[in-house]
C-alpha positions as MATLAB code, in Angstrom:
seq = 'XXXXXXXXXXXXXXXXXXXXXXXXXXXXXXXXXXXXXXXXXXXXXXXXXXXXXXXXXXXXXXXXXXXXXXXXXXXXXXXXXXXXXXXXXXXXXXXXXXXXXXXXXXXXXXXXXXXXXXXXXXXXXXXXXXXXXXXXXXXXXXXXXXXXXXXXXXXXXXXXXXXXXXXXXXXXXXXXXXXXXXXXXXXXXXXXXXXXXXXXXXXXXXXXXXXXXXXXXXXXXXXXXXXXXXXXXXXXXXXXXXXXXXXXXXXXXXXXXXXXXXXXXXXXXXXXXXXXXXXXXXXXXXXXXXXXXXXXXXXXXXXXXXXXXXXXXXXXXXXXXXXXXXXXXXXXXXXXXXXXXXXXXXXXXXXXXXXXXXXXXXXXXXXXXXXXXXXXXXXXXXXXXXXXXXXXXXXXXXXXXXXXXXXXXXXXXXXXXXXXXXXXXXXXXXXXXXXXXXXXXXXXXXXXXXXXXXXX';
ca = [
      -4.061   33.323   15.208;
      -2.161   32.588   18.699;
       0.180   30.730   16.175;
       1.526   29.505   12.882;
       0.481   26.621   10.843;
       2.900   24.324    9.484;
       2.208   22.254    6.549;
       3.962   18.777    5.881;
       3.574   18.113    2.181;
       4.964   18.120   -1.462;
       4.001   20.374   -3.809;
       1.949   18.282   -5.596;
       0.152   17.531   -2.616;
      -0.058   20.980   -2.013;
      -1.938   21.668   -5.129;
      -4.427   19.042   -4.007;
      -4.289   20.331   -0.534;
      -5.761   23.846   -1.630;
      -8.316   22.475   -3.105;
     -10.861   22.235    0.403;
     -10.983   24.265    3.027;
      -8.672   22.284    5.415;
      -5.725   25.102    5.356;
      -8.509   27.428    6.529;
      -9.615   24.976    9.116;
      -5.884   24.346   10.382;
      -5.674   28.127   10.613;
      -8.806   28.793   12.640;
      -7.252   25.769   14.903;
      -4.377   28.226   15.450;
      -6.473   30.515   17.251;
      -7.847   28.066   20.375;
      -6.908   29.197   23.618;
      -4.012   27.873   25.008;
      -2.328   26.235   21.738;
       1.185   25.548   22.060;
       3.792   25.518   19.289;
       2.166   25.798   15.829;
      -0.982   23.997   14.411;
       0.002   21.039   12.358;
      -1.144   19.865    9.074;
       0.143   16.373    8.130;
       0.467   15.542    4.222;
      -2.865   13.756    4.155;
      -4.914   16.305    5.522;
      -8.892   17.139    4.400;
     -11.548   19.181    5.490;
     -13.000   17.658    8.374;
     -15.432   18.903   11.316;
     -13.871   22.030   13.183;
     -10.672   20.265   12.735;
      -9.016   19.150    9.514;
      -8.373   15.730    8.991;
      -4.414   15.405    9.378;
      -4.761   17.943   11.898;
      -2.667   17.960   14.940;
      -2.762   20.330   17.855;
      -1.066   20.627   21.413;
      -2.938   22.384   24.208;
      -1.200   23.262   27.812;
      -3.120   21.320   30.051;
      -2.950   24.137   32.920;
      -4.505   27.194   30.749;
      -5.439   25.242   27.558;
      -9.198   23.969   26.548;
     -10.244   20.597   24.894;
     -12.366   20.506   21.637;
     -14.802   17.632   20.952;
     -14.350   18.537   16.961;
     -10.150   18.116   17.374;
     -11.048   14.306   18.014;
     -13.369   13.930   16.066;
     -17.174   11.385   16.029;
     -15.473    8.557   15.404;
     -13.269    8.312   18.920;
     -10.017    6.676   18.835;
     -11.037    5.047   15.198;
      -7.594    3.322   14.645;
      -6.310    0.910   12.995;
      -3.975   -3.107   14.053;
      -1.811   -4.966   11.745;
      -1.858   -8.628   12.649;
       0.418  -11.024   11.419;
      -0.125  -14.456    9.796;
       2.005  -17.664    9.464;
       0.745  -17.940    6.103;
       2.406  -16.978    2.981;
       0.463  -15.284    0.057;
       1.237  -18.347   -2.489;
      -1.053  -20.554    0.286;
      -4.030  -17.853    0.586;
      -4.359  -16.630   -3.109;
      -5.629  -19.931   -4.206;
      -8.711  -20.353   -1.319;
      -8.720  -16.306   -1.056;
     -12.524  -16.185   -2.343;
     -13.482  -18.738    0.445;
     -11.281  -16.776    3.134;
     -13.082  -13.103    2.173;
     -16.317  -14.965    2.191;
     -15.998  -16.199    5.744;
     -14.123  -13.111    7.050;
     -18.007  -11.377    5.716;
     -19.912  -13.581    7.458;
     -18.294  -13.809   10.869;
     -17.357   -9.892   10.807;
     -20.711   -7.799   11.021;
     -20.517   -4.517    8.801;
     -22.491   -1.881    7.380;
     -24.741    1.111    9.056;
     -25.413    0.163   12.371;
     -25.223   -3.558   12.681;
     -25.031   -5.884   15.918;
     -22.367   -8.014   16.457;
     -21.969  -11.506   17.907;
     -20.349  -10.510   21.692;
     -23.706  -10.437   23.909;
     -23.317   -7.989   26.603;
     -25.193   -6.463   29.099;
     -25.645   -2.702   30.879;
     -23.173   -4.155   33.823;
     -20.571   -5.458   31.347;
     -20.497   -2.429   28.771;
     -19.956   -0.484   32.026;
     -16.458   -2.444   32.634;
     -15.866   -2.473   28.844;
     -15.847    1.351   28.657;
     -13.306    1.233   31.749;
     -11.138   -1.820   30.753;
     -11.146   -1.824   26.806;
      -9.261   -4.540   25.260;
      -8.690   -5.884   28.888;
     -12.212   -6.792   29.599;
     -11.998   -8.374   26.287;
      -9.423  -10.741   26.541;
     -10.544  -11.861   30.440;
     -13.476  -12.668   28.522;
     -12.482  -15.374   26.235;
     -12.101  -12.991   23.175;
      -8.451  -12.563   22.774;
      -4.607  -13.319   24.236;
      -2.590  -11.673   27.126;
      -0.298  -10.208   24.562;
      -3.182   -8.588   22.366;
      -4.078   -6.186   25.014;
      -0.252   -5.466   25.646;
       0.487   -4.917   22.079;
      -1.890   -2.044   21.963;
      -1.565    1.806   22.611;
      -1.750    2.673   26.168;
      -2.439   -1.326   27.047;
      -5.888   -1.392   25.382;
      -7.377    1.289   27.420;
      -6.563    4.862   28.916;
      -7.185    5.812   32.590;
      -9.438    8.287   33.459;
     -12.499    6.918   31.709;
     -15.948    7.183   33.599;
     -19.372    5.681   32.416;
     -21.116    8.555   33.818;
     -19.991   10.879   31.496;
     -21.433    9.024   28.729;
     -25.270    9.151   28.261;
     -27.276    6.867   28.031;
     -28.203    7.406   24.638;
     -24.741    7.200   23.303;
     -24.798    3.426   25.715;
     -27.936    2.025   23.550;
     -26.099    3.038   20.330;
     -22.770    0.695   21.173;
     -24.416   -1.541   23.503;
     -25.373   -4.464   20.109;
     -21.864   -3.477   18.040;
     -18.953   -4.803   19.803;
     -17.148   -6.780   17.131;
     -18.429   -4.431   14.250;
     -16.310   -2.767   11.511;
     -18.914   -0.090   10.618;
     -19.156    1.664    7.071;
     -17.553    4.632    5.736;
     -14.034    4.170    5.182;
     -13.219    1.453    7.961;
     -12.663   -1.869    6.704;
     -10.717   -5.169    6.823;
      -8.245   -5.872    4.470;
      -6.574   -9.387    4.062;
      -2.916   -8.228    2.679;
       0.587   -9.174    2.008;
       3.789   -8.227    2.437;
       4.911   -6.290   -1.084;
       8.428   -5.043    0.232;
      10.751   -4.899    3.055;
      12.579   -1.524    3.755;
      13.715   -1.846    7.046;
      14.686   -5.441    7.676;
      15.959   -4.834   11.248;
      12.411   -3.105   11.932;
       9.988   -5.948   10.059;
      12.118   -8.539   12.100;
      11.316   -6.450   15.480;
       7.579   -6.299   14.123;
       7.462  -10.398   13.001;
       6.569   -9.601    9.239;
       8.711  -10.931    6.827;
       8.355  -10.292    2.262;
       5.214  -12.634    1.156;
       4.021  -12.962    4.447;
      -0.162  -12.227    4.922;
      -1.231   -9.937    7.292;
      -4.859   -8.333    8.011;
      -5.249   -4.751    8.692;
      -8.087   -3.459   10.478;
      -9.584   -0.217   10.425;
     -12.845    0.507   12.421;
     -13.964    2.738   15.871;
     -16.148    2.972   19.125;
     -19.062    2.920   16.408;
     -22.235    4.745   17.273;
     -21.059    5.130   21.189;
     -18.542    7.186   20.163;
     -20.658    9.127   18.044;
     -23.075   10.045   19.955;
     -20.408   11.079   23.031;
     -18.559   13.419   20.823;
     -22.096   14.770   19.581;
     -23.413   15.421   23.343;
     -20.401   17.463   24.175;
     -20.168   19.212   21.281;
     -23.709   21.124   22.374;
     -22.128   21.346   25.991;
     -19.332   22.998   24.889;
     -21.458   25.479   22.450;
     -23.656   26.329   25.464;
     -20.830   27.013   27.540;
     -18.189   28.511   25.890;
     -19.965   32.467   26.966;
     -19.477   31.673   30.087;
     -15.681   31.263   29.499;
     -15.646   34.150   27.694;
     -14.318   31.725   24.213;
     -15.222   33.643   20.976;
     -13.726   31.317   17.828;
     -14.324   31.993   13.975;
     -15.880   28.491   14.035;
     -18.500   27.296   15.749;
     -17.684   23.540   14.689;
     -14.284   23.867   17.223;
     -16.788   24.776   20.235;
     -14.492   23.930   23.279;
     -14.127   24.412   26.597;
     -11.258   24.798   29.281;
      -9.202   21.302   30.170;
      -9.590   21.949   33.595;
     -13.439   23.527   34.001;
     -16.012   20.512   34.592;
     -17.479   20.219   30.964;
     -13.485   19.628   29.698;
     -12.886   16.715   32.393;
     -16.318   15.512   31.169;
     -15.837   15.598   28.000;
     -12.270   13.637   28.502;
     -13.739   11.105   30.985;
     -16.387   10.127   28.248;
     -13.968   10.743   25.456;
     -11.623    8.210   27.318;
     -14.142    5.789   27.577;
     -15.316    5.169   24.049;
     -12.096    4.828   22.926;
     -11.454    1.824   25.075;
     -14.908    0.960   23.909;
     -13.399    0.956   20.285;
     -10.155   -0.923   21.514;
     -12.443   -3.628   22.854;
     -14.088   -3.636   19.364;
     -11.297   -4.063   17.411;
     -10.247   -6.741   19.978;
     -13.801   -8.374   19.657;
     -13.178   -8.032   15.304;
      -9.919   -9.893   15.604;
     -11.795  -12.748   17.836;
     -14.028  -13.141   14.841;
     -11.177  -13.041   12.209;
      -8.502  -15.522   14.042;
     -11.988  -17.835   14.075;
     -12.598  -17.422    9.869;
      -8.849  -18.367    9.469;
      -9.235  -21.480   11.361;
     -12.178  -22.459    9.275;
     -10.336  -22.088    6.470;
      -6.988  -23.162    7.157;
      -7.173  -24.940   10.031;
      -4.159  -25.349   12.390;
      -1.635  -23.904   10.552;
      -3.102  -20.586   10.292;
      -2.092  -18.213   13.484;
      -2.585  -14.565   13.986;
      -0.781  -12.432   16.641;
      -1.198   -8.861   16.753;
       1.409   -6.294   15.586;
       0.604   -3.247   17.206;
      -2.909   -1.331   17.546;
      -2.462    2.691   17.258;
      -5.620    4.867   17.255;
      -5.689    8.129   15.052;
      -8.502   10.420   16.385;
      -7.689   10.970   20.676;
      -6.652   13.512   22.476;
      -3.691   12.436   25.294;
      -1.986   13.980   28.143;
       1.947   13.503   26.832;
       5.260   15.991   27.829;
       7.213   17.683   25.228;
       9.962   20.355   25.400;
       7.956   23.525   24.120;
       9.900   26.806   24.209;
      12.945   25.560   25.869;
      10.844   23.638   28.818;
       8.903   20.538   29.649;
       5.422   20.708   29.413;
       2.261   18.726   29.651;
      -0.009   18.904   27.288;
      -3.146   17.769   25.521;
      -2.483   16.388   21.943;
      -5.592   16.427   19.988;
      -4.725   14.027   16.804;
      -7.683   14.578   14.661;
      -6.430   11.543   11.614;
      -3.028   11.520   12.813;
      -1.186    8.705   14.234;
       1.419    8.698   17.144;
       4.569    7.916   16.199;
       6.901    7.582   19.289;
      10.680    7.016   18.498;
      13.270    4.077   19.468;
      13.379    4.112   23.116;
       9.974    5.901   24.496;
       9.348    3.894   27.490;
       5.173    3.792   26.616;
       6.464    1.434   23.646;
       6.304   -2.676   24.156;
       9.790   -3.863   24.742;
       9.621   -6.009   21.902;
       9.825   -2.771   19.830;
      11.274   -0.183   22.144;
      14.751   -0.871   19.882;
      13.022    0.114   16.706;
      10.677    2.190   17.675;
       6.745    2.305   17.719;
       4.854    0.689   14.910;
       2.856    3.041   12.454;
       0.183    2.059   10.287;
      -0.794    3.792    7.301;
      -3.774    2.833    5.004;
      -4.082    3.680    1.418;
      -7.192    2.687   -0.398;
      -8.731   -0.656   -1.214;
      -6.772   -0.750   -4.751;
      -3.327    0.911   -3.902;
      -0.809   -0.277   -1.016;
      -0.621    0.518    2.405;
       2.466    1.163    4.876;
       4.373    0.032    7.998;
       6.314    2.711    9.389;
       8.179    3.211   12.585;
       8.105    6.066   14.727;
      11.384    8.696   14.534;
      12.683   11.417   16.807;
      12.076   13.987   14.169;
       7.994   13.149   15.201;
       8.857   14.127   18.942;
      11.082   17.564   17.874;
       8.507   18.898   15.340;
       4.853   17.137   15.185;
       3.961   16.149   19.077;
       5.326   12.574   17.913;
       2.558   12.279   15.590;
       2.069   11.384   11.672;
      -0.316   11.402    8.828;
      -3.045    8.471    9.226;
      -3.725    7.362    5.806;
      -3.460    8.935    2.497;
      -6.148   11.432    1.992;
      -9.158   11.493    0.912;
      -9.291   13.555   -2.673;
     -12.485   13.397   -3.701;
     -16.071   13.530   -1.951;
     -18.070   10.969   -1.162;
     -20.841   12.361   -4.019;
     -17.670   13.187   -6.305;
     -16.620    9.033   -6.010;
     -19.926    7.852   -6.889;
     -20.541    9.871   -9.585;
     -21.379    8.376  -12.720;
     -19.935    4.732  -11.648;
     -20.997    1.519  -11.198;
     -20.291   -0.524   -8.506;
     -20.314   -3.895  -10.197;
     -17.982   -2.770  -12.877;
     -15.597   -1.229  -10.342;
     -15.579   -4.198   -8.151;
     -14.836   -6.432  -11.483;
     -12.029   -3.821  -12.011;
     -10.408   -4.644   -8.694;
     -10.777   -8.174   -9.221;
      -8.897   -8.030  -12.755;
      -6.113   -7.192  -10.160;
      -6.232   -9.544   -7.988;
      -8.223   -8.038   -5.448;
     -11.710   -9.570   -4.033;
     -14.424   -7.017   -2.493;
     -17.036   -7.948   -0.369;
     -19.351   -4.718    0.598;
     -22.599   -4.591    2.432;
     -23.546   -1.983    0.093;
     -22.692   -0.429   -3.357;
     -21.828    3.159   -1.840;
     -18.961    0.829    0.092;
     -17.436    0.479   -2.926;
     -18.112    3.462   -5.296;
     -16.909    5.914   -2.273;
     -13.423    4.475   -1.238;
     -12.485    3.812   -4.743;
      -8.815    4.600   -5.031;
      -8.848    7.743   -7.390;
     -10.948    9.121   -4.366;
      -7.823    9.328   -2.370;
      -4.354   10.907   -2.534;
      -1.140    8.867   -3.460;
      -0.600    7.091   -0.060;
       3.361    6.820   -2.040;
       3.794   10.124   -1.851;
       2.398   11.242    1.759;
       4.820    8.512    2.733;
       7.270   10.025    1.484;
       6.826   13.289    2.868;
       6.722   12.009    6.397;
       9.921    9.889    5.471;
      11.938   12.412    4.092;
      10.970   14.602    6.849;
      12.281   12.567    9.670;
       8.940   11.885   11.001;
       9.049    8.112   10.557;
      10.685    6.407    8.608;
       9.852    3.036    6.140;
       9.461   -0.711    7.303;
       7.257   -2.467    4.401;
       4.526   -1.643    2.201;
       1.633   -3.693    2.180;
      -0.712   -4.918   -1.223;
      -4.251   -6.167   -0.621;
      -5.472   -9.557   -1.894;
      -9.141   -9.199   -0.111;
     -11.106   -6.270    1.502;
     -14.320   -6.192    3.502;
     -16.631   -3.117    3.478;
     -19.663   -1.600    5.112;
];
């Protein structure tokens, strides 16, 4: 190890923590090449690929190397909060009618082909322009694309660093939400911590919002599966030896790392453009069912598996570096200029998903984030239990009934959609918040309940 690990969490977390391999994982992070200050755990971290989920790692950008695995195959899968101007006493009672439509005019489920009809020439500009192409398009508002991290799209992405194959597997899915644990999730307004904050952010106590949680789909996939063979067939000739051959890397500045991070760069604005393309679809169910008096404008969009260029003091100095955030959200304090003005006061908006039956969170960024963590927090709450380990001996029809009983309608493409996200297969989203709260890493705007979720 080239450094320590640092683990936020309680110790009941910690007891759940041990249970994987992801401290082992977090460790072997610690030895990459050119790692600076320690490898970071956040409280909902998992065993992932190479990485752990929750992971966080900074790499100096002159002597450092980039690793496909500390991103992740789901590039810049993130997650936006939009707001509503309709209050949960209006929804509840046409809720079945609103998840219904939501289903139908957001595609889901293993592969799946959405309703924006592109060509080669215009997936081309997508993976340059994100969000942007998007909204010149007719699929969005000005203010969507400047509401999201890094304006919808990073620089530095080139369509020649992403294959063909990878090209074919996004071309259909713009406006997708995929399956796994990506979903929709109609929601309202529970509590209000921070009212200063929620009034920055437009959300007010009973107020609905949407949260959506999806990626750059198959494109993304298949880019970070290409360069994770690169990478493995090059690292020899960079004389890299690592205990694991899942973190197979290569140096920032040799020609497979700028590769790698021109493709990488493009299939996340690919997924920003997706999401953008998803809340096309959604603002259009809304109307259908409410008409005129239901708008949506978009909080904030914040991806949670990138790796950025960003300076930090390190050691007494300002550095550049390469922040691989492998689940973990940025978090950026009151103030940081790469912040919308609108919140710049209050700091950047942080979204935290819990599961389908539990709550999730609004946070905002704090200057504890920058000091310790490479301004970066947990991304959701953990997952606890396999996939195999969630299905196990349940049915999908009773749990869905269970949910309802609550007051919350599910609409899945399939039954493992259900049976695998179940909420006993995650951590207590409470807690991790609490951890990243009580650390100084963010701190707590409102928490969230949902009233309708849509599933691959």
């Amino acid at each position: 190890m080239r450094t320590d690990v640092i683990v936020y969490a309680s110790e009941a977390l910690m007891a759940q923590i041990r249970k994987d391999l992801s401290l082992e994982q977090a460790m072997n992070v610690a030895t990459l090449p050119g790692i600076v200050g320690s490898s970071l755990a956040m409280p909902d971290i998992h065993q992932g690929y190479g990485f752990p989920i929750g992971g966080v790692a900074a790499m100096d950008c002159e002597g450092g190397v980039v690793s496909p695995g500390g991103v992740g195959f789901d590039i810049n899968c993130g997650v936006r909060l939009v707001r509503t101007t309709l209050e949960e006493t209006e929804v509840r009672p046409r809720l079945r009618e609103l998840v219904e439509q939501i289903f139908r005019d957001v595609p889901c489920g293993v592969g799946g082909s959405g309703f924006v009809k592109i060509g080669a020439r215009d997936l081309e500009r997508i993976l340059v322009e994100g969000a942007r192409w998007m909204v010149k398009n007719g699929y969005g508002e000005q203010r969507d694309a400047d509401f999201s991290e890094a304006g919808g799209a990073l620089e530095g992405a080139d369509p020649a660093a992403v294959s063909e194959r990878a090209r074919e597997r996004g071309l259909p899915q713009l406006g997708t939400l995929g399956s796994g644990n990506h979903f929709l999730e109609v929601q309202y307004v529970e509590e209000v911590h921070d009212e200063t904050a929620a009034r920055a952010y437009g959300i007010r106590q009973g107020q609905v919002v949407v949260l959506i949680h999806s990626g750059s789909r198959g494109l993304g996939h298949q880019v970070c599966t290409d360069y994770v063979s690169v990478m493995n067939q090059s690292m020899g000739k960079h004389h890299i030896s690592l205990p694991d051959r899942q973190l197979a890397c290569g140096p920032i500045r040799s020609e497979e790392g700028e590769r790698y991070l021109a493709a990488m760069c493009a299939a996340a604005n690919f997924a920003w453009a997706n999401r953008q393309a998803i809340l096309h679809f959604l603002r259009g169910a809304f109307q259908r069912v409410f008409g005129g008096a239901a708008r949506l404008d978009l909080v904030y969009d914040v991806c949670h598996n990138i790796a950025k260029r960003e300076w930090y003091e390190v050691e007494g100095r300002r550095r550049e570096v390469l922040v691989h955030r492998k689940g973990a959200t940025r978090a950026f304090p009151a103030g940081h200029r790469e912040i919308p003005a609108d919140y710049r006061a209050v700091g950047q908006p942080v979204f935290i998903p819990g599961s389908m039956g539990t709550a999730s969170w609004v946070l905002a960024g704090a200057e504890g984030a920058v000091r310790e963590t490479f301004g970066s927090v947990c991304h959701g709450a953990g997952r606890l239990l396999s996939r195999t380990a969630a299905r196990k001996g349940r049915n999908a029809r009773e749990e869905r009934d269970k949910l309802e009983e609550r007051g919350i309608l599910v609409r899945s493409e399939s039954r493992d959609g259900i049976l695998e996200e179940l909420p006993d297969a995650y951590k207590n989203v409470d807690e991790v918040i609490e951890v990243v709260h009580g650390a100084g890493l963010a701190r707590k705007v409102a928490r969230l309940r949902p009233m309708g979720v849509i599933k691959g």
